[in-house]
N, C-alpha and C positions, 0 to 999 in steps of 0.2 A: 523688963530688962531684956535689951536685943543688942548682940557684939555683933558684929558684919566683919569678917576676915575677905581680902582678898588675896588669893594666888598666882602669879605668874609663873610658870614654869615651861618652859621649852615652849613649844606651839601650843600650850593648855589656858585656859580664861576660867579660871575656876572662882566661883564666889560661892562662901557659908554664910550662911544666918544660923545664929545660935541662939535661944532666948529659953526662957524658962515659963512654963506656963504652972501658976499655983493652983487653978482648980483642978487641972488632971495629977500636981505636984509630978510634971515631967520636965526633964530639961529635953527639945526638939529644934531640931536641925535641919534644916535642905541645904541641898548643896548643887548648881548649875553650873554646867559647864559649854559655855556658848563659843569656842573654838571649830566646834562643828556645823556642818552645813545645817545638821538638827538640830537642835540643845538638847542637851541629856540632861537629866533631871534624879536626883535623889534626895531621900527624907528618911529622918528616923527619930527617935526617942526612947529615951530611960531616965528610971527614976535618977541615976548616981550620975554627976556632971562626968565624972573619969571615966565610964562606961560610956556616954553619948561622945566625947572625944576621940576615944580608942573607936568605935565606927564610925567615925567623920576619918580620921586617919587611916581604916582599911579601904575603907570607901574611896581615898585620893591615890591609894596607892594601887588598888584595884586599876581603876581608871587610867594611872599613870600605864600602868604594867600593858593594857592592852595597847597604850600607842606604838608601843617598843618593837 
């Protein structure tokens, strides 16, 4: 199971992968953001899909907040 969100937001290019992995029973995430000369790159995982959401969501807002 893999959802693919894409974000556009001001000058940001943000793409998540979200999927669920049953052997480790984690729901894992990365999330790129190729607006930059670099691509920044983040990853994470927990067992509770609302817990992996809530850090995909600091995580954009993180990210947002340093452009500002």
């Amino acid at each position: 199971m893999l959802f693919l969100i894409g974000l556009k937001l001001r000058n940001l290019n943000m793409n998540i992968k979200l999927w669920y992995c049953s052997l480790m029973k984690q729901w894992r995430w990365t999330l790129t953001d190729d607006s930059r000369p670099i691509i920044k790159q983040e990853s994470g995982q927990r067992p509770d899909l609302r817990d992996a959401m809530n850090d995909v969501a600091t995580t954009v807002e993180y990210l947002i907040g340093k452009e500002d």
